[in-house]
Backbone as CSV, one residue per row, in Angstrom:
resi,resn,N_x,N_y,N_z,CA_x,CA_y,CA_z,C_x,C_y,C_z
1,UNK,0.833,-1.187,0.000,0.000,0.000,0.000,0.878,1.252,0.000
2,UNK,2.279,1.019,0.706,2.774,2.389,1.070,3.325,2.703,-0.062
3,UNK,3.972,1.421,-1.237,4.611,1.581,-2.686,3.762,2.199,-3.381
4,UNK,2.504,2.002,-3.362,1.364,2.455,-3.789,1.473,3.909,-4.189
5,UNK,1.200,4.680,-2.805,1.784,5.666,-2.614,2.464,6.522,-3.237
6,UNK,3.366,5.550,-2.969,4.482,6.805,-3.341,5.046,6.527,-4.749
7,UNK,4.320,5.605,-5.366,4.697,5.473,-6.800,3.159,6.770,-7.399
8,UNK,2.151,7.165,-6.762,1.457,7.831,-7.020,2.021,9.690,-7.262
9,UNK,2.552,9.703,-5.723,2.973,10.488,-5.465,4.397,11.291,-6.221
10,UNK,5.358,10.026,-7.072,6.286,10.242,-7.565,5.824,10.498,-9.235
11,UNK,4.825,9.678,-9.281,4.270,10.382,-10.977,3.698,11.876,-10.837
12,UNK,2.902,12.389,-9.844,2.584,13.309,-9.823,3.593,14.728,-9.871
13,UNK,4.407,13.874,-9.246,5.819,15.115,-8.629,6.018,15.109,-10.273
14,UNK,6.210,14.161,-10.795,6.763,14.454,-12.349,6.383,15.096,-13.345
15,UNK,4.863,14.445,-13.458,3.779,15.934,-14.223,3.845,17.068,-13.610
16,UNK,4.220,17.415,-12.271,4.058,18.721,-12.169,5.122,19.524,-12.817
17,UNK,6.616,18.686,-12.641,7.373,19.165,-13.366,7.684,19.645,-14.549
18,UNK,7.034,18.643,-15.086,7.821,18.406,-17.010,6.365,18.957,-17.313
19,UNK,5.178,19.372,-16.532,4.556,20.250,-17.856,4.330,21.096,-18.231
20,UNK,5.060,22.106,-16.904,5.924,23.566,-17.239,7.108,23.633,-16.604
21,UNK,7.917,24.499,-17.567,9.272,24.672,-17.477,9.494,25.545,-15.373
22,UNK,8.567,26.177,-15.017,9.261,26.454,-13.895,8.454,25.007,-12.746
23,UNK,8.300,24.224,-12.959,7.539,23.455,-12.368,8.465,22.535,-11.199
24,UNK,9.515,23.107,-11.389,10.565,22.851,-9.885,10.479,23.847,-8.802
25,UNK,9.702,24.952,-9.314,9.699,26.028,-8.130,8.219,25.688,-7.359
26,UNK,6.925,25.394,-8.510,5.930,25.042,-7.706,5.905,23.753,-6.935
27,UNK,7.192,22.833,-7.054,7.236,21.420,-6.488,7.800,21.796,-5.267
28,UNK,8.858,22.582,-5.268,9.425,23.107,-4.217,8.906,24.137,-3.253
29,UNK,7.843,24.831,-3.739,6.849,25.106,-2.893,6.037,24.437,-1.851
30,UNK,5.853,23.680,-2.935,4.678,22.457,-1.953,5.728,21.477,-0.728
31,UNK,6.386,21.430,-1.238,7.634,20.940,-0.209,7.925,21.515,1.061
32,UNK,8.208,22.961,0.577,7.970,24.207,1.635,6.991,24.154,2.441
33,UNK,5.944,24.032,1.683,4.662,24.627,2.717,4.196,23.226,3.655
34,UNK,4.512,21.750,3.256,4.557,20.636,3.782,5.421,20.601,4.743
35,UNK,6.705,21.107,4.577,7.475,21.063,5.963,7.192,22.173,7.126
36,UNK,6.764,23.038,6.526,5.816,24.487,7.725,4.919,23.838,8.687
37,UNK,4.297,22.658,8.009,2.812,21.659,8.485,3.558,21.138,9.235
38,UNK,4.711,20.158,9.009,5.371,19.770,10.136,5.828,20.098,11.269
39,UNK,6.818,20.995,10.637,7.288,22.165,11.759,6.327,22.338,12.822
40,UNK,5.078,22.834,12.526,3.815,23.088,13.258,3.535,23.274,14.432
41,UNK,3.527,21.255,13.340,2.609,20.184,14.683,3.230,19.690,15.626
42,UNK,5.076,20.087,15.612,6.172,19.787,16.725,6.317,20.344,17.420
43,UNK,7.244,19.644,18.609,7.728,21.468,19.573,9.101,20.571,19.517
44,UNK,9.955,21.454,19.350,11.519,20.367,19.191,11.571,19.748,17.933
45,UNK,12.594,19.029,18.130,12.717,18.559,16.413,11.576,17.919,15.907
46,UNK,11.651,17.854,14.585,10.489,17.582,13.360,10.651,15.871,13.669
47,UNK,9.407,15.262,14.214,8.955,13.754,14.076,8.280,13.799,12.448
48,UNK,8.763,12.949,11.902,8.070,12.593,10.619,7.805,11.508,10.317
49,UNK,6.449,12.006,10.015,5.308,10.383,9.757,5.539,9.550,8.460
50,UNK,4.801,8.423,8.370,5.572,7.716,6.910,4.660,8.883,5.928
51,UNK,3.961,9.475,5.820,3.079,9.984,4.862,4.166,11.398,4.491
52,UNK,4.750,11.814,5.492,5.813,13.258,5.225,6.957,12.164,4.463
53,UNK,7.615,11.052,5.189,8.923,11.096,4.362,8.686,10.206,2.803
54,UNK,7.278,9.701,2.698,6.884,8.913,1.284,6.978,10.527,0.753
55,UNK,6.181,11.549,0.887,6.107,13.146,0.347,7.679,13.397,-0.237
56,UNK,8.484,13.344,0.735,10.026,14.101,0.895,10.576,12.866,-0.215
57,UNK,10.569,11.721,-0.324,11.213,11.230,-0.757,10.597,10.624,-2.479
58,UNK,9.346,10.938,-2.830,9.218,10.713,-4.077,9.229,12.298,-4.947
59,UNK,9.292,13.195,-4.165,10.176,14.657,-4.403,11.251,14.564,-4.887
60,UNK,11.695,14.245,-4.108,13.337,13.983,-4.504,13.620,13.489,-5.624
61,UNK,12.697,12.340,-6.101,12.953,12.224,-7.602,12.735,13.161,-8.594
62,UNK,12.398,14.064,-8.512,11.537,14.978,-9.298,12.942,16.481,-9.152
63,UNK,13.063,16.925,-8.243,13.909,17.851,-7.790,15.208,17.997,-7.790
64,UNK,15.958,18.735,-8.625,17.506,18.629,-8.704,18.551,18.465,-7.386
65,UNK,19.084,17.872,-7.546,20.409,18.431,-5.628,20.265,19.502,-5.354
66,UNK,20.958,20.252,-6.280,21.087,21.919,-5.754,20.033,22.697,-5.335
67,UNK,18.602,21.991,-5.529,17.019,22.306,-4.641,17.291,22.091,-3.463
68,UNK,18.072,20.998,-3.055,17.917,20.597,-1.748,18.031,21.059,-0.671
69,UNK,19.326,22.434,-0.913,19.713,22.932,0.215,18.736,24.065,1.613
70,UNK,17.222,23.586,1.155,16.492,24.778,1.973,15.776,23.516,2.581
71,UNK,15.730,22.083,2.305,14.703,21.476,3.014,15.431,20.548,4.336
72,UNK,14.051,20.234,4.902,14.638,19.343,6.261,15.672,18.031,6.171
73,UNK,15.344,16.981,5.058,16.018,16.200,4.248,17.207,16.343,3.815
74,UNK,18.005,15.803,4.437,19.026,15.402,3.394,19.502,14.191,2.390
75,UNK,19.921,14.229,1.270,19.937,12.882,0.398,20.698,11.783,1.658
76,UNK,21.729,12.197,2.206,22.144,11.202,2.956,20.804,10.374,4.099
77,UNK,19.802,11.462,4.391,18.775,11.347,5.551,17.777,9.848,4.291
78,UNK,17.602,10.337,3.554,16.939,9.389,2.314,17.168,8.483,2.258
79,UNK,18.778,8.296,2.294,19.138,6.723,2.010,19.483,6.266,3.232
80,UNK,19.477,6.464,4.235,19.079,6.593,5.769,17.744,5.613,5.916
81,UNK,16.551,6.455,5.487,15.498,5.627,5.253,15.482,4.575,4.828
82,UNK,16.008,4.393,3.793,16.205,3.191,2.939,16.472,1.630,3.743
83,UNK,17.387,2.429,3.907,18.516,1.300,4.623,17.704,0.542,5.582
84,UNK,17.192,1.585,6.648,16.300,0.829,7.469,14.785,0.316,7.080
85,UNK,14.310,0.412,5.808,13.786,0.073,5.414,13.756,-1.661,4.911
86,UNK,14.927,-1.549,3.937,14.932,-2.606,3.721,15.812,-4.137,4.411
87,UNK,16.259,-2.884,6.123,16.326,-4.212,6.909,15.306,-4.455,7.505
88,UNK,13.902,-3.562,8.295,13.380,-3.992,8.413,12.492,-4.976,7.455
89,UNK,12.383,-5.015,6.222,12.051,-6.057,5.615,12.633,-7.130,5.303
90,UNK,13.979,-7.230,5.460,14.571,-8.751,5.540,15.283,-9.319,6.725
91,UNK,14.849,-8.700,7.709,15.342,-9.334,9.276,14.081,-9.824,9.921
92,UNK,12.967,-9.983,9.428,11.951,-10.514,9.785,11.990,-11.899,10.124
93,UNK,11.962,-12.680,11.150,11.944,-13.975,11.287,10.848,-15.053,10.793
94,UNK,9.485,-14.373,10.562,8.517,-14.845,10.207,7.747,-15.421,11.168
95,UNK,6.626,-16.244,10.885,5.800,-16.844,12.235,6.433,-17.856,13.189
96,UNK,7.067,-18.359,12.268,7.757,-19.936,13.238,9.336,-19.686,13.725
97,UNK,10.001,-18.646,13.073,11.079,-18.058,13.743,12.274,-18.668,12.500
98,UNK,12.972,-18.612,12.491,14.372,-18.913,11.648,14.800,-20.565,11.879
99,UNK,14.707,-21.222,10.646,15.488,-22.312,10.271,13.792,-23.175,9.299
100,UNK,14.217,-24.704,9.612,13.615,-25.648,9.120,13.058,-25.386,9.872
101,UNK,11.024,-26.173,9.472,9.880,-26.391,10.541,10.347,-27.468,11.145
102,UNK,9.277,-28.106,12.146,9.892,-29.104,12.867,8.808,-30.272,12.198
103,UNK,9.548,-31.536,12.039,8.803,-32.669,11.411,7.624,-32.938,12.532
104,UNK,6.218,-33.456,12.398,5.943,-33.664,13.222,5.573,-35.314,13.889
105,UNK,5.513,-35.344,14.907,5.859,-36.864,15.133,5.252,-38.068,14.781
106,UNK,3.612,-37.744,14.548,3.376,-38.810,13.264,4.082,-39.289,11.854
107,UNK,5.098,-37.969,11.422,5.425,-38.640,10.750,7.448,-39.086,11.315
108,UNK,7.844,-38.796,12.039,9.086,-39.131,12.533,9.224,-40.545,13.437
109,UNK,7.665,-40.802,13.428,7.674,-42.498,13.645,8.004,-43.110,12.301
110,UNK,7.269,-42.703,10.999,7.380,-43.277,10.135,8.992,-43.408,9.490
111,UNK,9.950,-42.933,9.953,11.028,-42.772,9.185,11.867,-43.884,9.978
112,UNK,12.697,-44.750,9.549,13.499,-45.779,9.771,14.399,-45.030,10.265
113,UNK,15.185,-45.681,11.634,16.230,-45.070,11.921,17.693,-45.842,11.813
């Protein structure tokens, strides 16, 4: 659902771009005025929800480096995300935990020893 998202969110960032020529300033607006929302709703540093950094980060495709230097994000903060992203998706042990299931003993009578 969250790929969903932000594969939505990253086509959009793109039409806004490519279908006028200043269409990095109105992307970067909305960027702006999204991190103000954040800012906000904090007192102390900016907590960001998955819905702000899916925002910040299918931006980023859309937005040159040298945009970058006014927002909360940094490319390093991005692949930051990442990272823990895709360990939390492959350090998962699953339901029964790590290795082989266990045979069960109806059939571990049946096996000759």
């Amino acid at each position: 659902m969250l790929s969903l998202l932000y594969l939505m969110i990253r086509v959009l960032a793109r039409l806004l771009v490519t279908s006028r020529r200043p269409g990095f300033n109105d992307l970067e607006i909305l960027i702006l005025r999204h991190q103000l929302r954040v800012l906000r709703r904090t007192s102390g540093p900016p907590k960001l929800r998955t819905v702000d950094r899916v925002l910040l980060a299918a931006a980023s495709r859309a937005i040159p480096r040298d945009r970058w230097a006014t927002f909360i994000v940094t490319p390093a903060t991005l692949l930051r995300w990442h990272r823990q992203l895709v360990k939390r998706k492959w350090t998962s042990a699953g339901p029964a935990g790590p290795g082989r299931p266990p045979i069960e003993p109806e059939v571990r009578e049946l096996i000759p020893v």
